[in-house]
N, C-alpha and C positions, 0 to 999 in steps of 0.2 A: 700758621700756628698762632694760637691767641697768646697776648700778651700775660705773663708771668709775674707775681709780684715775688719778692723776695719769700715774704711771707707762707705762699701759697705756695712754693715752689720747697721750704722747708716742711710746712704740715705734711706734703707728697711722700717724704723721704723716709726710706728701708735706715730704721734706726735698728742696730743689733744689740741686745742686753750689753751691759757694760760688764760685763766679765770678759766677754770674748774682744771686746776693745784692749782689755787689761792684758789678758794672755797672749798679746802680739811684742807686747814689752815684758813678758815674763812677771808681769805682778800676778801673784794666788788670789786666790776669791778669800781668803781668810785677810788680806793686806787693804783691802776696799770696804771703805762705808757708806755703802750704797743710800741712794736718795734717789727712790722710785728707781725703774730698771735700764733709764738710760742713761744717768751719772753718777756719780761718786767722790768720794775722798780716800786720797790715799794716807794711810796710817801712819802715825809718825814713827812709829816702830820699825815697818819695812825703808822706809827712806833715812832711817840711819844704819840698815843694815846694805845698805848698796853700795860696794866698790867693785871698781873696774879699775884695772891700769891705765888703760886711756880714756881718756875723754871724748864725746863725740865731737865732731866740727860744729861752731854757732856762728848762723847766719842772721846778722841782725836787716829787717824789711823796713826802711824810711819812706820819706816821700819828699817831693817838693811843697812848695808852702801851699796851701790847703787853700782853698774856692768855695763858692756855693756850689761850684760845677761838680765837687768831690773828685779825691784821689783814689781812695781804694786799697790801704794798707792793708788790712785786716783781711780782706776778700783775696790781695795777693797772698798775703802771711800763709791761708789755707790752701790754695792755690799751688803755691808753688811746694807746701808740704805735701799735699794731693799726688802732685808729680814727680818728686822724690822719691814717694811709695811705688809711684806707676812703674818709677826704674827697679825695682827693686831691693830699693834704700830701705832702711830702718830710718825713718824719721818723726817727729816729733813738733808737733807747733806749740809754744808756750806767747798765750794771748793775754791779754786785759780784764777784766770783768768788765762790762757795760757801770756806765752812772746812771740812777733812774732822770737825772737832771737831763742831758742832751737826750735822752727814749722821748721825754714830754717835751721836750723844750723845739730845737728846729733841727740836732744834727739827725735822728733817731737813733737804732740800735747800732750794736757792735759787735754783730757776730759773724761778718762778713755779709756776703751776696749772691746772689744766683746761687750758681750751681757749686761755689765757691766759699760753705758757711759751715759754720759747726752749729751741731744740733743738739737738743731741743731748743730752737731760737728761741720761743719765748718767754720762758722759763729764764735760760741765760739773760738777755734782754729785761727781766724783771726779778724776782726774789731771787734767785737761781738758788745755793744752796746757802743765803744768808752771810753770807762774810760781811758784806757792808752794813749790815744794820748789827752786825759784833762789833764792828770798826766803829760804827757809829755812840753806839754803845758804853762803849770803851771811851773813849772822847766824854762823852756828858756826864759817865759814873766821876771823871775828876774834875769835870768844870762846878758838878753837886759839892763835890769833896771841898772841894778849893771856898765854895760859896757857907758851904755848911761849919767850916774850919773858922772863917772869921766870923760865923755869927757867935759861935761860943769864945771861948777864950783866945782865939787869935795870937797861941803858945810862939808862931812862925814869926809874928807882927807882918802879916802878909799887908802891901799899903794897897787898899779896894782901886784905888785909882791908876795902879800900875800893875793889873794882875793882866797877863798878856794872853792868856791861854781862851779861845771861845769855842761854842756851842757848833755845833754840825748837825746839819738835816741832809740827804743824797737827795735833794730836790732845786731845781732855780727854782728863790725866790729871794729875789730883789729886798722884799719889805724886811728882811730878818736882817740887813746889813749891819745897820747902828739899832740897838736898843738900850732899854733901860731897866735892868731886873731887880727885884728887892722892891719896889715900889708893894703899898699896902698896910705898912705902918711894922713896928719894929720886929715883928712874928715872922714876918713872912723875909728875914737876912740883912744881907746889907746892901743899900740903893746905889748902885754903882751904873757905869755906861757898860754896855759888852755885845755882842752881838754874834751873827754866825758866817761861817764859812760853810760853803758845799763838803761833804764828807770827802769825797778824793781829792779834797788840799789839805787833807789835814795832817796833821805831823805825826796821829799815830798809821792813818795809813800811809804814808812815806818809810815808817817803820816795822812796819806789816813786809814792805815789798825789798827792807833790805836787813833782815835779821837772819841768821843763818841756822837760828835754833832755838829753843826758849827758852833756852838759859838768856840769852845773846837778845832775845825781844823782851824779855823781863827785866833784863838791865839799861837796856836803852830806852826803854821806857821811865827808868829809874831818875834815868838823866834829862829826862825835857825839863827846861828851864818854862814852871810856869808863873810867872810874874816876881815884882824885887819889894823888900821891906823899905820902908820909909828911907832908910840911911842906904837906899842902892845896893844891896846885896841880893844876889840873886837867891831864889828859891824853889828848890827840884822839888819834882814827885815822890824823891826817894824820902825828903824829907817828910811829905806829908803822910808817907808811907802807903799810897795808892796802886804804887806800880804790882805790886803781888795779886788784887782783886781785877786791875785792868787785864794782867797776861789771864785770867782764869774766864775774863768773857771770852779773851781772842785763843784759847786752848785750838778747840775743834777748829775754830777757820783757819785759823795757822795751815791746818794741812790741803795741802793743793788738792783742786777739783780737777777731773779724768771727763772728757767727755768725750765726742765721733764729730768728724767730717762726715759730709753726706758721702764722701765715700770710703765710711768706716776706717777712717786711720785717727790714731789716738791725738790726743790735743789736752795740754794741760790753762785750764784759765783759774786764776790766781792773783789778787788785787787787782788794782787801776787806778790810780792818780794820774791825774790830767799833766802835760805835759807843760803847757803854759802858766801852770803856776805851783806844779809839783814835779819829781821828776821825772815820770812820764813809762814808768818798765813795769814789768810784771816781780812777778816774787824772785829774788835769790835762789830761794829754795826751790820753786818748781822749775827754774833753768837747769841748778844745779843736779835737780833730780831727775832731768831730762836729759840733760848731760850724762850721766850714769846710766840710762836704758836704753838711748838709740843712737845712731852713727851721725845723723847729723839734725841739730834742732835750729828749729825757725822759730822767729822769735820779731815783735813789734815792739816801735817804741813811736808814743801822741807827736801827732802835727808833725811841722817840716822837721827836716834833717836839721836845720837851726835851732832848734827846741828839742825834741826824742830825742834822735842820735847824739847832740851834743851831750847831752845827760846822761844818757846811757853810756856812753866811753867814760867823760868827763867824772861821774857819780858812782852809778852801777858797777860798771868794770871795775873802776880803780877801788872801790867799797869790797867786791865779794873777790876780788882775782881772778877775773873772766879775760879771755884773750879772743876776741870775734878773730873770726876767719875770712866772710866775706859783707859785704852790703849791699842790699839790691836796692835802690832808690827807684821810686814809684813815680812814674808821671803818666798824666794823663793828656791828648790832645787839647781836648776842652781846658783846662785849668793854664796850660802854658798858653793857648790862642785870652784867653782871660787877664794871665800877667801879660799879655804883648798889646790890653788895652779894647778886647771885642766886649761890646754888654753882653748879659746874661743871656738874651735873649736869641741872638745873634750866634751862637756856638755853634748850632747845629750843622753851619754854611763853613765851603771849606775856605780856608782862607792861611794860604803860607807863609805872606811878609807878617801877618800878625804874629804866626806861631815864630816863624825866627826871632821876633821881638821881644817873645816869650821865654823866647830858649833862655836868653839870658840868664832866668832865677833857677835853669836848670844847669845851670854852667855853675852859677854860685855855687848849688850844694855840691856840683861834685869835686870843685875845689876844694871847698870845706872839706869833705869826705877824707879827698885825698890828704890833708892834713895828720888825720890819725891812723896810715900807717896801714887801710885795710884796702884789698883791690876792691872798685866798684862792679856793678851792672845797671844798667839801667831796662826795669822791665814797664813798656809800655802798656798800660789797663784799657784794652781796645772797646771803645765804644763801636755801635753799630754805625753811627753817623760819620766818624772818622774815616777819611780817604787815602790810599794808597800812597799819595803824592804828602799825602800830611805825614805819615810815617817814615816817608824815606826823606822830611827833612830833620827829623830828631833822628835815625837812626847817622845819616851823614856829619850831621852836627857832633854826635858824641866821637866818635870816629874821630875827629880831631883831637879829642882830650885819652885818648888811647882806652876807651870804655864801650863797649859794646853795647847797643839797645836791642831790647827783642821785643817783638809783639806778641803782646799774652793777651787768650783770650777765658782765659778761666772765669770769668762771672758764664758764659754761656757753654763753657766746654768741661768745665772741671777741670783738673787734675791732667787731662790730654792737650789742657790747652797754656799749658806752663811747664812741658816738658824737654822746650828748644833750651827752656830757660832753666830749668834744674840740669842740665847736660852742663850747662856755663858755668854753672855756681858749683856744681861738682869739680868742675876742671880749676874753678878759682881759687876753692880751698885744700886741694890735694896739689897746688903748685907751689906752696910753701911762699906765695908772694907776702903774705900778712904778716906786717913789722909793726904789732900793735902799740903805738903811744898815746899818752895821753894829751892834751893841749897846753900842760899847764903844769908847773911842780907844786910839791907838797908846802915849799918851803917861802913860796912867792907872798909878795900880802894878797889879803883880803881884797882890795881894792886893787890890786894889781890884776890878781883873777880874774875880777871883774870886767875891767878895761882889755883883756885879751880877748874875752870871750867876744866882746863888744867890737873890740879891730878886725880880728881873726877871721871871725864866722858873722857878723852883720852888716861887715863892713861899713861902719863909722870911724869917724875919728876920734872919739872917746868919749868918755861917761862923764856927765857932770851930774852937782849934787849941792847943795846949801851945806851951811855948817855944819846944820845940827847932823844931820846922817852921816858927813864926813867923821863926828866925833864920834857916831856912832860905828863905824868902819874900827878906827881907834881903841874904841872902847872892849870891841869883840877881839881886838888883836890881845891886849893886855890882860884881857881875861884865859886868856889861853886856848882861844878858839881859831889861832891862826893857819894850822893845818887843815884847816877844814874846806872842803871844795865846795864852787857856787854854784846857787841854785836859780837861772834866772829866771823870774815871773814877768813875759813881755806877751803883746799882742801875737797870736800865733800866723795872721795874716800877712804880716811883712817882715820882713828884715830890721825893718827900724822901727819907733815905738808908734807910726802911724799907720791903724789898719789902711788907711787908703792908697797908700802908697806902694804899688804893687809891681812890679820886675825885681828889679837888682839894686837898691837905691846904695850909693855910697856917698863920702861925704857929710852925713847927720851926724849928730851928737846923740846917746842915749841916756836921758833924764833919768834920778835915779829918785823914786818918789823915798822910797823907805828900803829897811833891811832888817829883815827879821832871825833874830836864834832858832834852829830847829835844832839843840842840842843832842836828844836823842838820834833824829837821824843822820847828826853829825854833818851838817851842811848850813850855809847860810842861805837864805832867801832875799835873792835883791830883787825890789817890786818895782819895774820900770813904766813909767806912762803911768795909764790912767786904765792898765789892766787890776780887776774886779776878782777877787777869791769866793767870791759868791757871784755865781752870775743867775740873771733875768729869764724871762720867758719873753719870748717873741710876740707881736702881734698878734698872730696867727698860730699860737703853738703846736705841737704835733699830738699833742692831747685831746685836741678835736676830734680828729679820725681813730681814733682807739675806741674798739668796740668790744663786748662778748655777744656774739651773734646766738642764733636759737638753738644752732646745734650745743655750746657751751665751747666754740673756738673763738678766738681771740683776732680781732681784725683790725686794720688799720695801723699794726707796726712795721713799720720799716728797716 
């Protein structure tokens, strides 16, 4: 049989109008605001009329730390909701949105795989039903405000050289890092330094994905500290009075998107902030609303279990009052023979003492794991090239740490090929093992947080920092932001703050470049290394092979 692109294997697919997606979770055709016939938004009307006494089970899908070789979270996440449904189950996948930055750039889309994708890929994969360019939106209406405020009377004494808040595009591009706006002569503002961040770092999208209502994202909106008057006083939005026009861009995207697995089981996709330098979950609200219509939701969170999942316990849970149930960590042959040291090149070949080698950074996350309290799985994302003897030494290995591995094969099976593994995750969250904690207390400093997350889960021996950030750790204390949980911004390639550094490294220190207020979403951002809130495009971007061919389909996305 000829080879299948992702691509070509989604255009192939039996999409069912999206009502009858809807009517499987009991939402009416009058609760849907259809966009075109294969997705929708669900109303904010019905999803506050939704109560259940119980909750369903939530299975949060990690991975080990990320390769060129690729994990596969997203292709699990569906995958194993696929086979969920195949038992029987009422379940539910609540995803990401795709960034158009990694579609061009070198990861490409994000809608899974094979046989294992939600559809319309590339629709999803590109405008899909516009939340990021509301988000984006939203963002720029107060960077105008902000800019527009000091050119007239400047009522706030907002100082141009300490305004903290910038500009967003959902694109890598390197060149918008540092700029200089207001240049032109006095018409055209005030000449200040500023520059952009990718839109899924941004603070309103971090707010997008943890507000619980619009009341709740209009006030937390109200609260982002953007920049301080001359004499150090901080200065909200609320003051400038922006947060009422920003909730009226993000109105309509607030409500979650509905869309189908290619085999027609519902799937809610709903923000995306990157994980390595946001915190990495989908919406609050479409968890929670998926929590209320099915027995058990699957649910992603960006990059390794050191990044996603730490966030998502660490942030997400302890923010909206989610208690996960189980975790399935994602690893792949290829990606652990990778950490144990094989070039790119070379994966294909089987090779054991490498993957032993490898296992190591799969031993980390599941320590890590085991830290907060939830039972593990470990679900193998079986390549073709992978060999028997490779599997049965990750399934042996885990076997030690009392966690089961299973081989899935759902990029090439669907939903039949992640059903050893939904039997597990069923039996994992109806045995009442999950003693959900968080890593960390409300009441610890700022810098202490820090330093745990840094011990804990990257295994270093702790964070350093110059003064000035230290003052600035201080300064966020006294201001009354001490309750506030971290958010860390690190290289999602390793453990420690050097991508190249790949297994299980302990022992480093983690440098702490800066630390930034996201007041609104109520977290701090500590930016470790020499990781970028705006990132680049490749040599070679994935922009190249993007086509519209003659028929008027779309080629070249992956």
């Amino acid at each position: 049989m000829a080879f299948k692109s992702d691509i070509e294997i989604a255009q192939a697919a039996n999409v069912l109008p999206i009502q009858e997606i809807a009517a499987k979770l009991g939402i009416p055709n009058d609760a849907l605001i259809p966009y075109g016939h294969d997705k929708a938004k669900i109303n904010a009307d019905f999803i506050k009329g939704t109560a259940k006494s119980n909750d369903g089970k939530l299975i949060l899908v990690t991975a080990v730390s990320p390769t060129p070789a690729g994990e596969g979270k997203t292709t699990t996440t569906v995958g194993l909701g696929d086979g969920l449904n195949l038992l029987g189950k009422k379940a539910v996948m609540c995803l990401r949105e795709p960034s158009l930055g990694p579609c061009f750039g070198m990861k490409g889309g994000a809608a899974g795989g094979g046989y294992a994708q939600v559809v319309p890929m590339t629709d999803i994969n590109l405008h899909f039903t516009g939340d990021f360019h509301a988000i984006g939106a939203a963002n720029n209406l107060l960077a105008a405000l902000i800019d527009n405020h000091m050119h007239w009377a400047n009522q706030l004494n907002i100082d141009p050289r300490r305004v903290t808040w910038r500009r967003v595009v959902d694109m890598n591009d390197r060149a918008l890092r540092s700029v200089t706006s207001g240049l032109g002569g006095y018409h055209n503002g005030v000449v200040r330094e500023a520059g952009f961040d990718i839109t899924v770092a941004s603070e309103v999208m971090a707010i997008f994905c943890l507000a619980t209502d619009m009341q709740d994202l209009e006030n937390r909106l109200g609260n982002i500290v953007l920049g301080y008057t001359r004499d150090d006083q901080a200065v909200t939005v609320r003051e400038l009075n922006a947060h009422g026009a920003m909730t009226a861009l993000l109105r309509d995207a607030f409500q979650p998107n509905l869309v189908q697995t290619m085999e027609n089981n519902p799937a809610f996709m709903h923000g995306g902030p990157f994980a390595n330098i946001a915190h990495g979950c989908n919406s609050v609200i479409a968890t929670k609303t998926a929590l209320k219509l099915a027995d058990y939701v699957v649910t992603e969170a960006g990059f390794g279990a050191d990044l996603g999942a730490e966030k998502f316990f660490n942030i997400k849970c302890r923010k909206a009052g989610l208690s996960p149930d189980a975790v399935v960590l994602v690893a792949t042959i290829k990606a652990l023979k990778m950490q144990g040291g094989v070039a790119k090149d070379n994966l294909g070949t089987e090779n054991v003492e490498a993957l032993r080698e490898g296992c190591k950074n799969l031993e980390r996350h599941i320590r890590n794991l085991g830290k907060f309290g939830v039972p593990v799985a470990v679900a193998i994302n079986h390549f073709t090239a992978d060999t028997d003897a490779e599997v049965e030494v990750i399934q042996q290995f885990c076997e030690k740490y009392h966690v089961k591995a299973i081989k899935c094969t759902h990029w090439a099976d669907g939903g039949e090929g992640t059903t050893e593994m939904a039997e597990h995750v069923i039996e994992l969250c109806d045995s009442g093992a999950a003693q959900f904690r968080t890593l960390y207390g409300d009441e610890e400093s700022l810098w202490d947080k820090a330093a745990t997350i840094a011990r804990e889960i990257y295994g270093a021996d702790d964070i350093i920092a110059d003064k000035k950030v230290r003052d600035q750790f201080a300064k966020f204390e006294e201001a009354g932001y001490s309750k506030y949980p971290i958010c860390m911004a690190k290289t999602q390639y390793s453990f420690s703050t050097d991508p190249n550094l790949l297994g299980a490294p302990s022992g480093h220190v983690v440098p702490i470049r800066e630390i930034r207020l996201a007041a609104g979403a109520e977290f701090i951002v500590v930016v470790c290394g020499a990781i970028m809130t705006m990132p680049g495009l490749p040599r070679v971007p994935a922009a190249d092979a993007i086509r519209v061919n003659e028929d008027g389909q779309i080629e070249g996305l992956f």
